[in-house]
N, C-alpha and C positions, 0 to 999 in steps of 0.2 A: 654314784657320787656326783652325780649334776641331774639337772633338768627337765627337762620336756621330755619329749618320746626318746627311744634307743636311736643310735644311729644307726646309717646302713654299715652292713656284715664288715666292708673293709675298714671300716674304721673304727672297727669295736676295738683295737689296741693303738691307743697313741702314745706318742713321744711327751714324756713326763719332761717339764721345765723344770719342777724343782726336783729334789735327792729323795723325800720322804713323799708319803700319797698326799695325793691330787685329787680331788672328788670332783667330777663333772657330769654336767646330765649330756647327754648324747641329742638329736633333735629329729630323727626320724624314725617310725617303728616298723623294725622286722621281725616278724613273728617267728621264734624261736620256742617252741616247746621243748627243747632238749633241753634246755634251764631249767623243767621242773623235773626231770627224769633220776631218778634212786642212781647215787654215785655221781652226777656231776657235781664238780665241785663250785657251782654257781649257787648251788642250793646249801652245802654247807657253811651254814652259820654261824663263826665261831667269835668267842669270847676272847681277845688275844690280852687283856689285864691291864687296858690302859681306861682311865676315868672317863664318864658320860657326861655332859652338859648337866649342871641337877642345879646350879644355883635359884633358886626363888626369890624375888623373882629373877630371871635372866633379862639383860636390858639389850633393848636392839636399839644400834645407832645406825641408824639411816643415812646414806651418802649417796644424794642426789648429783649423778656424772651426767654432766650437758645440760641440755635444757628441754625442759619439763613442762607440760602443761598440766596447772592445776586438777582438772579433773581426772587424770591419769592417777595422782600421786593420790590424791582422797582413794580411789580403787584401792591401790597398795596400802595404802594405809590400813581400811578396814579389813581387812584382808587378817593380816598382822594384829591387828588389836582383837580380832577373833579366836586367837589361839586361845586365848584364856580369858574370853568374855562370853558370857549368856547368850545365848539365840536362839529361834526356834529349833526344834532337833527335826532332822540332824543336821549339829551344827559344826562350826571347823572345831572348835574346842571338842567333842564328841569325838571325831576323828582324831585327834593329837590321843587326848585319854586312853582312847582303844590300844593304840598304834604304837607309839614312837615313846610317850608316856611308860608303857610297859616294860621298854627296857633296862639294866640295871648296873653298875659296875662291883668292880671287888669287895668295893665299901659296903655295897647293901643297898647305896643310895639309885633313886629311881633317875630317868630324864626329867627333868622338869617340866610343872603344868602349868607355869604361870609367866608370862612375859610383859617385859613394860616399853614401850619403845621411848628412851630415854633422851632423845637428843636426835636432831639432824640438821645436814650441812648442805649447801648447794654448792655443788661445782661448776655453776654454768660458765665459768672462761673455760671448760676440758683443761684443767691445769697439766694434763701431760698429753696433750693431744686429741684428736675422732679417732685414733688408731694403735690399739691398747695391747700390749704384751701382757700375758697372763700376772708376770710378776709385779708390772704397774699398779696391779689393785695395793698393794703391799705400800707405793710411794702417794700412792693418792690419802689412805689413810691417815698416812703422817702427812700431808699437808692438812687433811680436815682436823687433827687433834692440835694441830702447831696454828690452826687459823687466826689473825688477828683483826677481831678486836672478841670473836664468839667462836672459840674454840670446840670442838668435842669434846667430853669427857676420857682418859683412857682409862677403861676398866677391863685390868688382865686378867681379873676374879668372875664378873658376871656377865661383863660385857660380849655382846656378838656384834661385827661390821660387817653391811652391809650395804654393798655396792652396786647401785641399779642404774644400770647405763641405758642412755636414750635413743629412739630408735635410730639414729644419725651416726651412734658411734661406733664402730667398727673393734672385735675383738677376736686376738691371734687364736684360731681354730673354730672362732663362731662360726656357728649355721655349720662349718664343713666336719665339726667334729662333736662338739659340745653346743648346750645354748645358755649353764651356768656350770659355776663348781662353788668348794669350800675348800677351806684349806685356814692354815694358820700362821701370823705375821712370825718373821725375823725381829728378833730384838736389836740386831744391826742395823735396822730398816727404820721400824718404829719406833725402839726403844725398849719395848716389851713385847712378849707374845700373846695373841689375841684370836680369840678366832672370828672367822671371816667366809664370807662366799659376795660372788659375784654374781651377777644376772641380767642379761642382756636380752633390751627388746627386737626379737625376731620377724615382726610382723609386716614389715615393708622387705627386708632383706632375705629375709629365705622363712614364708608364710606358712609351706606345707613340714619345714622341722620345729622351727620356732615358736608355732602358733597352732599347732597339729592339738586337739580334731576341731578346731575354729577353722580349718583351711586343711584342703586335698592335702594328704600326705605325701612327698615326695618319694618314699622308698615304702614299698607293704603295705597291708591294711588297702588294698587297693580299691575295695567294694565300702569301704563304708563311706558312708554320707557325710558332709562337712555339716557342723554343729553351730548354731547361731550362737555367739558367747555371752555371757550371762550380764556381764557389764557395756557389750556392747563396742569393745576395741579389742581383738583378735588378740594383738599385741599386746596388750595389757592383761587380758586373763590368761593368756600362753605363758605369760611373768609369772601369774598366780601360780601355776602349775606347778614352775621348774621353781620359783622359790618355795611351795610346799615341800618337793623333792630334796630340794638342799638343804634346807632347814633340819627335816627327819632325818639325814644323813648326819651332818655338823653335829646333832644331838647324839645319835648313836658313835659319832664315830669321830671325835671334833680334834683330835692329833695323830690321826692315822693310826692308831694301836689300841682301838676296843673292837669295835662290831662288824666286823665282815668277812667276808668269803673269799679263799683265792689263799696262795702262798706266798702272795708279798703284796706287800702295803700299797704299790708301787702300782696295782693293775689290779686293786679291791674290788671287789662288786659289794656294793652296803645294799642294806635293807630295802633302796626304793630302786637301785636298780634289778632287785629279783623278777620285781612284776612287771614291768617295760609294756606299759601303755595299757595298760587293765584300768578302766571306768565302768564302776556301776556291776548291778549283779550281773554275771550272766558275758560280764567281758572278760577278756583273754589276754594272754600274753601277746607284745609285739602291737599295741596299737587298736586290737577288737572293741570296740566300744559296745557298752554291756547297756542295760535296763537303766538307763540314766532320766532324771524327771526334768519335765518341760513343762516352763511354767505358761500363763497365757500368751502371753508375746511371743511362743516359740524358741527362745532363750534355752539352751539344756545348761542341768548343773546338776550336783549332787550332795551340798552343805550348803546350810544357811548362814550369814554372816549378820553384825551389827550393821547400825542405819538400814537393813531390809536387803540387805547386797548378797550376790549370790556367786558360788565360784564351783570348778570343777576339777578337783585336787586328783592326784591319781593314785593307785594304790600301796600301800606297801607292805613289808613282810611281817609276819608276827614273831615274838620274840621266841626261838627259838627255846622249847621245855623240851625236860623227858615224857616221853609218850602219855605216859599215866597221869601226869599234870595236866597234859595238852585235852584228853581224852574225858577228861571232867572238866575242863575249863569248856570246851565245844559242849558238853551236856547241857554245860549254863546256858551257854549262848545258844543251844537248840530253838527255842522259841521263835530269834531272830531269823535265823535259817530260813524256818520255815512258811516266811511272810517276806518279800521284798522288801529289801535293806541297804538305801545304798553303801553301809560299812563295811559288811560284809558281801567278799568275791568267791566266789566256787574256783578251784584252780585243782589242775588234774591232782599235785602235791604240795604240802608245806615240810620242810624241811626243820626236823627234830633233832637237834643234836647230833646234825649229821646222818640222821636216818629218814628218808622221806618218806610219809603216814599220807595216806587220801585223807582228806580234809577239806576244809575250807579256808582260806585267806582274808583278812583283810584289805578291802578293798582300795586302802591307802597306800598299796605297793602302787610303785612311780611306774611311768613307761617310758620315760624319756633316757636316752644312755646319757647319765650325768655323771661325775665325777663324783 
């Protein structure tokens, strides 16, 4: 339910601010294989009957918290306008399709493959401060939709808010628990409900959760190498990460009663925290960084994005079939298998219906403990 890498072990259960789930990505990876093992119930994937993200397009409204420098924001941006634009393969759109696209609710209807980023807002006076309470993202909102004289749009139909705080601002459990989440507005707050994630840049304030594998991990994965990042600001492609994370989570799981694992809503495990730091073929739970490509410059990533820009998403779960579905779906996808792919991840299990099958995963499971 949030971001970047998982956190460390004790902080894998925190203290929920609001009543209903909380999606946050965690920021440091501790490799735990017991999360793919037959019977835990991290790997149980269930369908609890509440709607998935499907509008087409879906419109992301942008809310730039603090201040920003231009070239950071062009990053984020293409990033985001990749989900459902053309690129060379494999592209971030490739990845969404695969992944998070796949999943479906009661209706029939799929996640949605197409997004528009419809609007954004600069907060550069911090309208509630450098030092933010999870539920602030909720008042910041409503001041970006109430702004006068170039308000936001509110759309409680298509719309997703999105809150990216700059490296300066300080948020209650960053870096120590989480490095984003999703979650959805109060109509006492806003006015309507909306869904929403936050994402905080970690790459000055805590490098090896926020910005992991651009920077030494602070907890596991203790052998691997730090990775030159693709854009060239630690902090800014660690953003990439944890908002891939959130995103595929929001969609699967955008009011706490569709897609995830666990017996209350309240301490979900969704789809991108099953794989907790898996990049590239050949990587693992907890941070392992797999067969990831590296371009001339030394740069690693593993999708290609618009303007030529390159990013390193992490991986997530695949939508939970019964065996026999699953089993001819892999037959298709033999091919891929069998050639270095960075979509697809080898993971000891994927989890079917509650039944764990050896398999393989998509390599878009997250690794960061996110909300």
């Amino acid at each position: 339910m949030g971001t970047l890498l998982p956190c460390h072990p004790t902080l894998t259960l925190l203290p929920l601010l609001f009543a209903a789930a909380i999606a946050g990505v965690r920021c440091a990876p501790v490799y735990r294989p017991e999360y793919l093992v037959d019977g835990n119930q991290l790997v149980d994937m269930q369908y609890h009957m509440g709607p998935v993200v499907s509008g087409a397009p879906t419109n992301l409204f942008l809310i730039w918290y603090g201040r920003w420098e231009a070239p950071a924001q062009a990053v984020l941006r293409d990033f985001l306008a990749s989900l459902s634009a053309p690129a060379p393969f494999p592209a971030v759109s490739d990845w969404w399709a695969r992944t998070p696209r796949l999943y479906t609710d009661q209706s029939g209807a799929n996640v949605t493959a197409t997004f528009a980023i419809a609007g954004e807002h600069s907060d550069a006076g911090y309208s509630h401060g450098a030092s933010l309470k999870r539920i602030d993202m909720q008042s910041i909102i409503r001041t970006a939709v109430v702004a006068y004289p170039d308000p936001l749009p509110l759309d409680p139909y298509n719309g997703v808010y999105l809150v990216l705080s700059s490296p300066d601002v300080q948020g209650e459990e960053f870096c120590r628990a989480m490095c984003g989440f999703h979650y959805f507005t109060f109509a006492s707050v806003v006015g309507v409900t909306v869904r929403c994630a936050g994402v905080g840049n970690g790459g000055s304030q805590c490098p090896g959760g926020g910005a992991y594998p651009f920077a030494a991990a602070e907890y596991g994965a203790s052998g691997q190498g730090v990775l030159r990042p693709p854009n060239g600001d630690p902090g800014v492609d660690g953003m990439g990460i944890v908002r891939g994370h959130e995103l595929a989570e929001l969609a699967t799981n955008p009011l706490g009663n569709a897609w995830y694992a666990g017996d209350t809503p309240t301490a979900a495990t969704e789809i991108a925290d099953l794989c907790l730091g898996g990049y590239g073929d050949g990587g693992g739970a907890g941070g392992v960084v797999g067969n990831v490509s590296h371009a001339a410059d030394g740069t690693s990533y593993n999708v290609n994005c618009v303007n030529g820009r390159r990013f390193l998403p992490g991986a997530v779960a695949l939508e939970p079939r019964p065996r026999r579905v699953l089993r001819t779906q892999l037959q298709q996808l033999k091919p891929l298998f069998s050639s270095p792919d960075p979509w697809l991840l080898p993971v000891d299990a994927i989890a079917l219906d509650g039944v764990a099958e050896a398999g393989m995963a998509s390599p878009w499971m997250d690794g960061y403990g996110m909300a």
